[in-house]
C-alpha positions in Angstrom: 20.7 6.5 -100.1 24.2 5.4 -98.4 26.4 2.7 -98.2 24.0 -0.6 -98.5 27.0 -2.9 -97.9 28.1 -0.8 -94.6 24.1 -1.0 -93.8 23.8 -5.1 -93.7 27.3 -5.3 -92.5 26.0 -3.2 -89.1 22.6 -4.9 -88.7 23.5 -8.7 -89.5 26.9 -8.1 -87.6 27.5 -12.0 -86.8 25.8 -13.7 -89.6 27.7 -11.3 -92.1 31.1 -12.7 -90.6 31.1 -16.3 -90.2 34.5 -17.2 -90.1 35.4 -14.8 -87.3 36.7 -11.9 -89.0 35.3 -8.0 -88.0 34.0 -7.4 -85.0 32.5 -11.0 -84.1 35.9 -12.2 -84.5 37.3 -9.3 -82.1 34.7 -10.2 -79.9 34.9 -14.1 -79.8 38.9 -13.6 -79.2 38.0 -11.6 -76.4 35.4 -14.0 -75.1 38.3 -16.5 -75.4 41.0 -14.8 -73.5 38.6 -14.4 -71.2 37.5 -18.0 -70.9 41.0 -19.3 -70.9 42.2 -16.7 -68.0 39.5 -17.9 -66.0 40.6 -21.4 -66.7 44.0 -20.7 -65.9 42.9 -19.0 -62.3 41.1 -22.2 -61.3 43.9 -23.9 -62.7 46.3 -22.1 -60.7 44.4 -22.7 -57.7 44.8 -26.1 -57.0 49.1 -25.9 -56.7 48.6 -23.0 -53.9 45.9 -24.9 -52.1 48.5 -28.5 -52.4 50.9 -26.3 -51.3 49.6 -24.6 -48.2 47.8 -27.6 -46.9 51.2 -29.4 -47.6 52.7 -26.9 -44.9 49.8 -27.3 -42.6 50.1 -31.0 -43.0 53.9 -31.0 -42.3 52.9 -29.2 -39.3 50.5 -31.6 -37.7 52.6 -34.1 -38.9 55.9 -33.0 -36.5 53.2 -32.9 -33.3 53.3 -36.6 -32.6 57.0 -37.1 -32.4 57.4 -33.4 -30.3 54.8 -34.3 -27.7 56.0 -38.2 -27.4 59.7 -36.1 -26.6 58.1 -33.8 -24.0 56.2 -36.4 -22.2 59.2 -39.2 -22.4 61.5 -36.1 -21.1 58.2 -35.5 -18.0 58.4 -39.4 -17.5 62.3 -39.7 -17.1 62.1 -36.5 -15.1 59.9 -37.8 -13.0 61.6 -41.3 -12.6 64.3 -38.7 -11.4 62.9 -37.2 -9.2 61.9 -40.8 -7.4 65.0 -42.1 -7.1 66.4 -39.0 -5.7 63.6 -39.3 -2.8 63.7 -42.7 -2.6 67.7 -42.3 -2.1 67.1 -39.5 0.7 64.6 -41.7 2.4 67.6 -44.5 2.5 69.8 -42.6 3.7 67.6 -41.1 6.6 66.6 -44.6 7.6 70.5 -45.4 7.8 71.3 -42.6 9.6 67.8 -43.6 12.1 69.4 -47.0 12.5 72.9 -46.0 13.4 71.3 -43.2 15.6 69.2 -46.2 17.2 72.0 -48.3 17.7 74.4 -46.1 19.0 71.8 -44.8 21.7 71.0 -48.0 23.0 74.6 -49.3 23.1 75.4 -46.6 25.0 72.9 -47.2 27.6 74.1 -50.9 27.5 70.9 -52.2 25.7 72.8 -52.9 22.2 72.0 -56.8 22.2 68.6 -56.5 23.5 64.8 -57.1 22.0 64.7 -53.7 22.4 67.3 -52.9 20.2 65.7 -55.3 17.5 62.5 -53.7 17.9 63.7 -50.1 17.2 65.3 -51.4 14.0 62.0 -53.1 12.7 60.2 -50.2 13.4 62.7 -48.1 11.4 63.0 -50.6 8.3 59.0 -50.7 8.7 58.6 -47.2 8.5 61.5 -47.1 5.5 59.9 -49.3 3.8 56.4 -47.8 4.0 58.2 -44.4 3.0 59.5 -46.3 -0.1 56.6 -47.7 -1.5 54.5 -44.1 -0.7 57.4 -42.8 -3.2 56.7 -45.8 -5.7 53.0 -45.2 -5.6 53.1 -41.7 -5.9 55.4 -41.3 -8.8 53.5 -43.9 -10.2 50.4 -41.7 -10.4 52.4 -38.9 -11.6 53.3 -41.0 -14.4 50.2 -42.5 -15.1 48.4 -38.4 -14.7 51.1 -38.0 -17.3 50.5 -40.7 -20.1 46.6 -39.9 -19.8 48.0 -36.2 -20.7 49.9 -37.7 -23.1 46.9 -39.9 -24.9 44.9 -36.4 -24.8 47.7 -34.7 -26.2 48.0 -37.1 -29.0 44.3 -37.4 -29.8 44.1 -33.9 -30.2 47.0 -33.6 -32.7 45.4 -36.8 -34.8 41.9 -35.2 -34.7 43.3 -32.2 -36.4 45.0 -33.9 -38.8 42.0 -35.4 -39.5 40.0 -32.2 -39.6 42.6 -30.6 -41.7 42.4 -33.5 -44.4 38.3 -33.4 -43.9 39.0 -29.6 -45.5 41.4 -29.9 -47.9 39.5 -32.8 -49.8 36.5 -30.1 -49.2 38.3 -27.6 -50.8 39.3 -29.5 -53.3 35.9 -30.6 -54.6 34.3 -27.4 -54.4 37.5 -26.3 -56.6 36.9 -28.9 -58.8 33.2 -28.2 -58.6 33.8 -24.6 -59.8 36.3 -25.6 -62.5 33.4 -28.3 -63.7 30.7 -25.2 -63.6 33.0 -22.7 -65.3 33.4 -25.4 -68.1 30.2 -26.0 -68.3 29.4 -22.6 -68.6 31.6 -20.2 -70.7 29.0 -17.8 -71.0 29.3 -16.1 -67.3 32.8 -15.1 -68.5 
């Protein structure tokens, strides 16, 4: 007739082995070291994703202060650039009036209306030359801080986005470490 004890011992399997011993021990162990690798993946999971947002924040982080340098290096440039025209536009208005003066001296009209005229009309025209400058690099740099503001925005909105992810990461990691828990038997 066989082994009776060996016969139970197959067909009761668990029940015959309560305290974990045999083959439902063997398996439960396994079931473990399963369960507690997959717990340790998830677990593992959340350093990498601090991490690499970390960088990513870091990044977007350093935009502000970079574009503030570019455009306050445009705007100084461009202040530059208006005094250098605004000092050639001087000087040919200098040179104008000598030119002026000479010219009508020379002709014997040097103390005349004449004379006074010609000036006016060259410190007119100076003048208007100057505040074309003035107005024009003032749209430059107004052009430029609207650049700037755009600029800016764009670097806060994807710090925003970013931090909009990583907390979405975050709680579907969490909501995966919560369903694994929950649920040790998809191991």
């Amino acid at each position: 007739c066989g082994d009776v004890m060996g016969f139970f011992d197959n067909i009761l399997g668990p029940l015959s082995d309560p305290f974990g011993t045999g083959a439902a021990g063997d398996a439960n162990k396994a079931n473990e070291g399963r369960y507690k690798y997959g717990l340790s993946l998830l677990g593992g999971m959340y350093p990498q994703l601090e991490m690499n947002y970390g960088k990513a924040e870091n990044l977007l982080g350093s935009l502000t202060p970079t574009i503030n340098k570019g455009y306050g290096q445009a705007s100084r440039l461009l202040g530059n650039a208006g005094q250098s025209a605004k000092t050639g536009i001087r000087t040919a208005g200098k040179q104008s009036m000598a030119s002026a003066n000479q010219s009508l001296t020379s002709r014997g009209l040097g103390n005349t209306t004449l004379l006074q005229n010609a000036q006016r009309g060259i410190s007119s025209d100076t003048s208007r030359q100057l505040a074309s400058v003035d107005e024009g690099i003032a749209q430059l740099l107004a052009n430029l801080k609207v650049g700037q503001t755009g600029a800016l925005t764009g670097a806060l909105g994807a710090q925003a986005n970013l931090c909009q992810n990583k907390f979405g990461a975050l709680s579907g990691l969490n909501q995966q470490h919560l369903q694994f828990v929950a649920d040790p038997q998809d191991v």
